[in-house]
C-alpha atoms as one frame of an Amber mdcrd trajectory, in Angstrom:
protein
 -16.382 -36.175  28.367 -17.795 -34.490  25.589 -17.198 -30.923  26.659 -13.311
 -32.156  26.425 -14.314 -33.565  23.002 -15.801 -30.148  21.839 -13.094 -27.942
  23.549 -10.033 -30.208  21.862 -12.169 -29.823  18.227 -12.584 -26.361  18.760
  -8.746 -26.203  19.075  -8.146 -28.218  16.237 -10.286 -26.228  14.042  -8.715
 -23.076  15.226  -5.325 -24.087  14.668  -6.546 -24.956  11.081  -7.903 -21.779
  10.770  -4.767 -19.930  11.845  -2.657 -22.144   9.430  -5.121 -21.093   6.559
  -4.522 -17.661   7.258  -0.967 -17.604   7.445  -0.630 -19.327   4.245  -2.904
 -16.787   2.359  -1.502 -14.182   4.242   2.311 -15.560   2.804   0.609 -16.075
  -0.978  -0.529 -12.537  -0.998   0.901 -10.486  -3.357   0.554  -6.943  -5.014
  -0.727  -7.332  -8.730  -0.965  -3.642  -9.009   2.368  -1.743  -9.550   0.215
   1.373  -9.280  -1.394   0.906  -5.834   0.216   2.904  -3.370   1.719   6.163
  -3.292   5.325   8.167  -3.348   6.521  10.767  -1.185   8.220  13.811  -1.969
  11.805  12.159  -2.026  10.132   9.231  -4.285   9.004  11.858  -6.940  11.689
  14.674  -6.977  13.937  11.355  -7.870  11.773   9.829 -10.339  11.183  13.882
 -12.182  14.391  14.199 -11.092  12.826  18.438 -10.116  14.140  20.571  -6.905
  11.886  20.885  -4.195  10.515  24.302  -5.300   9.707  23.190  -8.438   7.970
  20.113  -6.901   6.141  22.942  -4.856   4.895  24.752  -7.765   3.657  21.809
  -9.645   1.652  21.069  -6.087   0.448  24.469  -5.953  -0.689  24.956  -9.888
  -2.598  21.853  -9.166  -0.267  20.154 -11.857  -0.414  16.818  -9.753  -2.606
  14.700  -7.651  -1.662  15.021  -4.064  -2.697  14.651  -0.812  -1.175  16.218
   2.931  -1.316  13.867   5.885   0.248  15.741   8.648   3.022  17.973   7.140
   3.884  15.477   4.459   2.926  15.194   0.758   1.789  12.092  -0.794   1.253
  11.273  -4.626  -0.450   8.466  -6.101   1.687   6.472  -8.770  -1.011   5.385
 -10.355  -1.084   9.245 -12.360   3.064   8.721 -12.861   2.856   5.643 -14.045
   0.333   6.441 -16.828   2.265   8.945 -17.456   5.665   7.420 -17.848   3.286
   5.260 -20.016   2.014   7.583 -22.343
């Protein structure tokens, strides 16, 4: 009797716990318009700049970027303040 008593309040408190964390998990949000990062496509756009130039600015280490695999990231927390001033 009491090992079905502790099973069925385990599963009640773990179906609690799931609910909790679906609801935070829904309520989270990004505060920080400058967390993430742009791509190549993202930033020739925003500069509105060619590819080579975009290349040259990479290469005269005019910009913050990073390669993963054979892709360019940049983080738009540097445009932003920027665009800023």
């Amino acid at each position: 009797m009491q090992n079905t008593y502790f099973f069925t309040q385990k599963e009640k408190d773990s179906n609690e716990l799931k609910l909790l964390l679906v609801e935070l998990i829904n309520n989270i949000q990004p505060t920080d318009k400058d967390h993430g990062f742009y791509d190549s496509a993202d930033l020739k756009s925003l500069l509105n700049v060619s590819d080579k130039t975009l290349y040259r600015m990479r290469k005269n280490n005019a910009i913050p970027c990073i390669k993963l695999g054979k892709k360019y990231f940049y983080p738009k927390h540097f445009f932003n303040k920027k665009a800023l001033g």
